[in-house]
Structure formats: C-alpha cells, structure tokens
C-alpha positions as CSV (number, residue, x, y, z in Angstrom):
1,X,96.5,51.0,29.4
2,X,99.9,52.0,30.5
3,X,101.6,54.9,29.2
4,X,105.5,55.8,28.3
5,X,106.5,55.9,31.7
6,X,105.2,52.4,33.0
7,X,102.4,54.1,34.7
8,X,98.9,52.4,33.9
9,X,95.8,54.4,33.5
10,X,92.1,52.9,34.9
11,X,88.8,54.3,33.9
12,X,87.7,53.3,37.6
13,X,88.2,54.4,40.7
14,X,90.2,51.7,42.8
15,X,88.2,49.0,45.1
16,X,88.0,50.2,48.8
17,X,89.3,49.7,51.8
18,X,88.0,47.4,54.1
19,X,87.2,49.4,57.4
20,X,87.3,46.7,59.8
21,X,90.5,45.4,58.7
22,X,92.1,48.9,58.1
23,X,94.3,50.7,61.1
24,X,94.0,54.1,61.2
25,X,97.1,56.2,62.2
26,X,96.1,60.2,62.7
27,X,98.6,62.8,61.4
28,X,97.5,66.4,60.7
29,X,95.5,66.7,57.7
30,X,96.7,62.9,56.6
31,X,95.7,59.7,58.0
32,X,97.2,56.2,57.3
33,X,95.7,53.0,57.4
34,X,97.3,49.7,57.3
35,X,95.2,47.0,56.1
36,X,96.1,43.3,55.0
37,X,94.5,42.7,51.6
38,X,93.6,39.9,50.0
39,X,92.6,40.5,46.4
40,X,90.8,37.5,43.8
41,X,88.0,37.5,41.4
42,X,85.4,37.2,43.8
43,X,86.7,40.2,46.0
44,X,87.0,42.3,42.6
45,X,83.7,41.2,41.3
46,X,82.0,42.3,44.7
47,X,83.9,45.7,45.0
48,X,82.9,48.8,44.0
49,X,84.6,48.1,40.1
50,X,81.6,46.5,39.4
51,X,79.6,49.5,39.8
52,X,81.8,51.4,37.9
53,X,82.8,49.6,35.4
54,X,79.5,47.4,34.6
55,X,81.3,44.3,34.5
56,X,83.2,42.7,38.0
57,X,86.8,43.2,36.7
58,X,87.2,44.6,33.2
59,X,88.7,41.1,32.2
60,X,91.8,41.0,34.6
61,X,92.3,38.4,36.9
62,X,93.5,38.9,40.4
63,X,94.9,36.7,42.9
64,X,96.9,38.8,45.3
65,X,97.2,39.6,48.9
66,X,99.9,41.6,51.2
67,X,100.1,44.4,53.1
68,X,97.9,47.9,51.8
69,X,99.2,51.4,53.2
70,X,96.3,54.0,52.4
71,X,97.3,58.0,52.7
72,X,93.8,59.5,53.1
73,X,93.8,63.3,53.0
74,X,91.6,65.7,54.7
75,X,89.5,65.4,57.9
76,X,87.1,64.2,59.8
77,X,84.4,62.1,57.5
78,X,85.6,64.2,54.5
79,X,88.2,61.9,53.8
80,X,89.9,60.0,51.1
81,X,92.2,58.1,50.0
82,X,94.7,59.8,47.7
83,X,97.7,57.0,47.8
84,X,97.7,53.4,48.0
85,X,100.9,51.4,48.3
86,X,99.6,47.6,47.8
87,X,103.0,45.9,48.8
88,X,101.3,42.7,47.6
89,X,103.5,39.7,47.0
90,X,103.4,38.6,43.4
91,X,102.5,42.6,41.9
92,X,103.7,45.2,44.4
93,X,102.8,48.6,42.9
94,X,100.9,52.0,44.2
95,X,98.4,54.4,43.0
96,X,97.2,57.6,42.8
97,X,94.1,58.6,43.1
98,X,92.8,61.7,42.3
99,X,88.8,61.8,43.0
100,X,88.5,65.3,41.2
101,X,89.8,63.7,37.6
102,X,88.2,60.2,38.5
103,X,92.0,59.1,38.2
104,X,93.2,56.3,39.2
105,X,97.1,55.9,37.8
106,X,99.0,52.2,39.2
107,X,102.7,52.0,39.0
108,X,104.5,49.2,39.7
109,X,107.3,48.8,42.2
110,X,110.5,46.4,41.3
111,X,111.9,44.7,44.7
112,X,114.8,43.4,42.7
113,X,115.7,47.6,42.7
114,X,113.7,48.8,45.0
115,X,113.9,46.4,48.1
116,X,111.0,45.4,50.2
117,X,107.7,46.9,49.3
118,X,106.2,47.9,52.4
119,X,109.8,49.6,53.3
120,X,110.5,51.3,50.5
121,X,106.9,53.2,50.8
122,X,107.1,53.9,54.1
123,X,110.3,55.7,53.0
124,X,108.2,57.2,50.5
125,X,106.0,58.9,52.8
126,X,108.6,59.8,54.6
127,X,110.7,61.7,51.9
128,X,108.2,62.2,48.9
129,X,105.0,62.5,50.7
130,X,103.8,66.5,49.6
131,X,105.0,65.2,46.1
132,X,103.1,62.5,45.9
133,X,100.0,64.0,46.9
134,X,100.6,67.1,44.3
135,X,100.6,64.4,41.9
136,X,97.2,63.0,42.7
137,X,96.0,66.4,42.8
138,X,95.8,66.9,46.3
139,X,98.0,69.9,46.4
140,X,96.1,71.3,49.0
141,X,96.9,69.0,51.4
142,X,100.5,68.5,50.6
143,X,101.0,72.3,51.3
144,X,99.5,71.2,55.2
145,X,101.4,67.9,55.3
146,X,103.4,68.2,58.9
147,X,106.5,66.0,58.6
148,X,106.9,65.8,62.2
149,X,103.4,64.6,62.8
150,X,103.9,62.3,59.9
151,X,107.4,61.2,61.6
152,X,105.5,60.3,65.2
153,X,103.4,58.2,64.0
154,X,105.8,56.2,61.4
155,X,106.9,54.2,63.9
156,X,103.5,52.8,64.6
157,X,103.0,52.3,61.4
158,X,106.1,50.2,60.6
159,X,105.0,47.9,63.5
160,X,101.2,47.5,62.4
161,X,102.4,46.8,58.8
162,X,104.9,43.9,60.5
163,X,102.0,42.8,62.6
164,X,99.4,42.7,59.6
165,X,102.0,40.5,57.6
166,X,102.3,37.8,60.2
167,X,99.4,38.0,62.3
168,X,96.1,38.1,59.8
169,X,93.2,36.0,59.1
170,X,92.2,35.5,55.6
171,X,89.4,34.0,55.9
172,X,88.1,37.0,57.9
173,X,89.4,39.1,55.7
174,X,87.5,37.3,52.8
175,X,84.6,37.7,54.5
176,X,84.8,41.1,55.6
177,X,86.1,42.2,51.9
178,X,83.0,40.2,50.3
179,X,80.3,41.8,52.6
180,X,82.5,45.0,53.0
181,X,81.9,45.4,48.9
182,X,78.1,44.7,48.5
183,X,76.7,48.2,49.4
C-alpha cells in the first residue's frame, strides 16, 4: 500500500542478501555491500517473504535484476541492513528498513529526473547518509556515521558496482539466491 508521498508500505521484512554474491566494503559503524540481484518468482517464493508472509509473494510478480547497494549498520555479526538501493533495470527504487518497527518502506527512483540509479545513490550515501539512516530508525548509528571513512571507501564501491553490472553470472546467481533462501 503506498502512501501520499509515493512511499509503499510492506508487512514484511525485505528478502536477503545473498552472502556469496554480496561485496562487503568496511566503513566505521556502516558497511556496504554491492551485490548483483536477480529477482523472479521463484527467487521470491524461496526468500525469506515466504516465511513471513505465508504465501511466496503476496500476489506480486517480479522479474527484475541490477545492481543492489546494502548500508548495513552496526558491527561485527550484529549487523543489518538498514538501506537498500536496488538500481534494478525496469523498477529502480530503495528501502528502508527499520528491524525495530518490522518496517520495510520502498520508494521508487525516476531516471528520467534522477539519472542513473546506482549514481544517484551512491550520491545519496554520500550527502544524505545520517538522514537516511534516522529515517529507518537507526539514529544511533547515523550520529557515528564518519563521512571520511564513508568517502575512502566510495571509490571502491563505484568500481565493484561497474564490475557487478558487466561482469556477473546469472545463473550463479540463480542458484546461489535459490539455495541462499531455503534456510
């Protein structure tokens, strides 16, 4: 259900990452992960929605894929993801996820407006980042965000999103996202 704003509301947390597909770049009390996606029925239906929804996708259909940017917060094992940037090709939008409400909000993001996905939230990191994570109730953690350690490793990331866009396998990635989502 989507409110005023555009922003649309799930009763479900949202499915995963896939570990072994997911490259972790180490900032502070943030991490982020790049990960190429792919997203279809099957992938939904074996994801973690189906636990917490008791049906595989609610009644949506998905048939997606792109490049995922994950801000987890905290450290060590005790962390989550709090923001998810899917720069997917045919829906690009983000989310945020707050664990403590069992929130999980989606906006979308226009290119025609906005520009390229995957640039335009590695911009937001960059310049909204405490923001953002205030907003997913992490306020916490976005008052122990370092921007510089975040700026040091933004290059990297910029070059493993590139990489993941032109260099993936899907069928790996189908088969790591199908198995990745049965526990």
């Amino acid at each position: 259900m989507s409110d005023a704003r555009g922003v649309t509301h799930y009763d479900q947390m949202p499915i995963p990452p896939v570990e072994a597909h997911t490259t972790l770049f180490e900032a502070g009390v943030i991490a982020i992960g790049v990960e190429y996606r792919l997203l279809d029925d099957a992938i939904a239906g074996a994801s973690a929605m189906e636990a917490a929804s008791g049906s595989a996708s609610g009644g949506l259909h998905f048939n997606d894929s792109g490049v995922s940017l994950h801000v987890f917060g905290g450290l060590g094992d005790r962390r989550l993801e709090l923001i998810r940037f899917d720069c997917f090709d045919e829906d690009p939008h983000y989310h945020y996820v707050n664990w403590q409400a069992r929130s999980n909000q989606m906006v979308h993001i226009d290119p025609d407006a906005q520009g390229d996905p995957a640039t335009w939230a590695i911009e937001r990191i960059r310049s909204h980042l405490p923001n953002m994570l205030t907003r997913a109730g992490a306020g916490d953690i976005a008052s122990s965000v370092d921007r510089s350690a975040i700026e040091a490793i933004l290059p990297a990331v910029e070059k493993e999103v590139q990489r993941a866009r032109h260099h993936h396998d899907p069928d790996a990635i189908r088969r790591a996202a199908l198995g990745a989502n049965k526990s």
